[in-house]
C-alpha positions in Angstrom: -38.4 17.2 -1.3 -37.4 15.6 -4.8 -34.1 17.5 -5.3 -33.1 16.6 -2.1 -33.7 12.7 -3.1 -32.2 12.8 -6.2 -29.1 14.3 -4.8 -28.5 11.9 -2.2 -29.3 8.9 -4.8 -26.8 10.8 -6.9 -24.2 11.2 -4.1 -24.4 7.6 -3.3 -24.0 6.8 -6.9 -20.6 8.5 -7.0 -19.8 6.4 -4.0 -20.1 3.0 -5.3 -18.4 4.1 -8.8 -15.7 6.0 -7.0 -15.3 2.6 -4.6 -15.5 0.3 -7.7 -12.5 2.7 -9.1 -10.3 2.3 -6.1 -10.5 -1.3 -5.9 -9.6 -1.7 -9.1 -6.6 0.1 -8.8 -5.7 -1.6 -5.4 -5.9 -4.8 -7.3 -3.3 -3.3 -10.1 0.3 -4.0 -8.8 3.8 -4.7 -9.8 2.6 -8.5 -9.0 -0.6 -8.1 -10.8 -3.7 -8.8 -8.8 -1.7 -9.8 -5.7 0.0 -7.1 -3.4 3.5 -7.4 -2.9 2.7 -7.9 1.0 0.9 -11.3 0.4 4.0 -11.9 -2.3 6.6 -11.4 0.8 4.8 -14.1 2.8 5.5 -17.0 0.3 8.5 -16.4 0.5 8.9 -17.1 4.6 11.0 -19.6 3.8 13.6 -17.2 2.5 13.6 -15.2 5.5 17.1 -16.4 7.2 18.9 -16.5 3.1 17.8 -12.9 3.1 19.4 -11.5 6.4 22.5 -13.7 6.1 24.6 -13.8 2.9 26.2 -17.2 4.7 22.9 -18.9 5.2 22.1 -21.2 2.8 19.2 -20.9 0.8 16.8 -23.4 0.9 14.8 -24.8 -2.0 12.0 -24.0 -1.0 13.1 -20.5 -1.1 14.3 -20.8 -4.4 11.4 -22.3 -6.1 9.1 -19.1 -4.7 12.1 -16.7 -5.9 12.1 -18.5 -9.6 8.3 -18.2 -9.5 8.5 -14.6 -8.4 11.0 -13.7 -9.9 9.6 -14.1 -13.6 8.1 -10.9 -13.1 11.5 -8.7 -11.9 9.5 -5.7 -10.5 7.0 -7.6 -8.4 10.4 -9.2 -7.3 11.6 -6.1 -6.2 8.6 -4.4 -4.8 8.4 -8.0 -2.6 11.9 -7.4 -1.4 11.0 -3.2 -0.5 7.6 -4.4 0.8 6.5 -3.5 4.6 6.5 -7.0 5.2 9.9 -7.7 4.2 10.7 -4.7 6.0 9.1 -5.9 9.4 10.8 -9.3 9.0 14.1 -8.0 9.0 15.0 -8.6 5.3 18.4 -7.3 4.2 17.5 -5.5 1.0 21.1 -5.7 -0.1 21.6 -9.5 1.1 18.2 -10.5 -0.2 19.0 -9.1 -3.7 21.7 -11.7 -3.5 19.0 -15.1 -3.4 18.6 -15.3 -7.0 22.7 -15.5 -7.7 22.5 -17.9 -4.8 19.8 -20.1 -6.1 21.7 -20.1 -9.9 18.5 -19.4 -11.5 19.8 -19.0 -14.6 17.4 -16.5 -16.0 17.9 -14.0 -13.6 17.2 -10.5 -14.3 20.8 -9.4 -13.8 21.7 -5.6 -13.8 17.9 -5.0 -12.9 17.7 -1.7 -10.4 15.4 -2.3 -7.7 15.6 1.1 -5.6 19.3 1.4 -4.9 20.5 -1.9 -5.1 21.4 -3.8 -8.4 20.4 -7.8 -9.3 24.2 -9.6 -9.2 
């Protein structure tokens, strides 16, 4: 009746640490402790900039995109995120903002999937 009791307080032992081990590594991103999901929905007020190359971009937008932005990848993985996705971003329009907001400091020439900061 022991082993059987140490092997389920074993078992549940390698539950918590294997838990404890998978949180941390859902809490690593490109956009450090945040997901690039909850990234995406700062940056609603992008959201008609980034389907329409004509649109103006609002400040708003561009503040979020300057902040964002300071960390390229986390910018990109926003942009390829499934939130962007399910809004309707234009990957290839959105790439566009930071040109559009002449932060200065843009990572230009940066490769985010298929598409190239201008």
């Amino acid at each position: 009746m022991a082993a059987p009791m140490k092997f389920i307080c074993l078992l549940g032992l390698l539950v918590l640490v294997s838990m404890a081990g998978l949180e941390k590594v859902d809490g690593a991103s490109a956009c450090g402790k945040s997901t690039p999901d909850n990234e995406a929905m700062k940056l609603a007020p992008c959201a008609t900039a980034a389907q329409d190359v004509n649109a103006a971009v609002p400040d708003s937008c561009c503040q979020q995109v300057k902040i964002i932005g300071q960390t390229p990848a986390c910018l990109c993985a926003v942009m390829l995120s499934n939130t962007a996705k399910s809004s309707g971003i234009k990957p290839e329009i959105a790439i566009t903002i930071p040109k559009r907001c002449n932060i200065a400091n843009r990572p230009v020439g940066y490769k985010c999937g298929s598409y190239t900061v201008p």
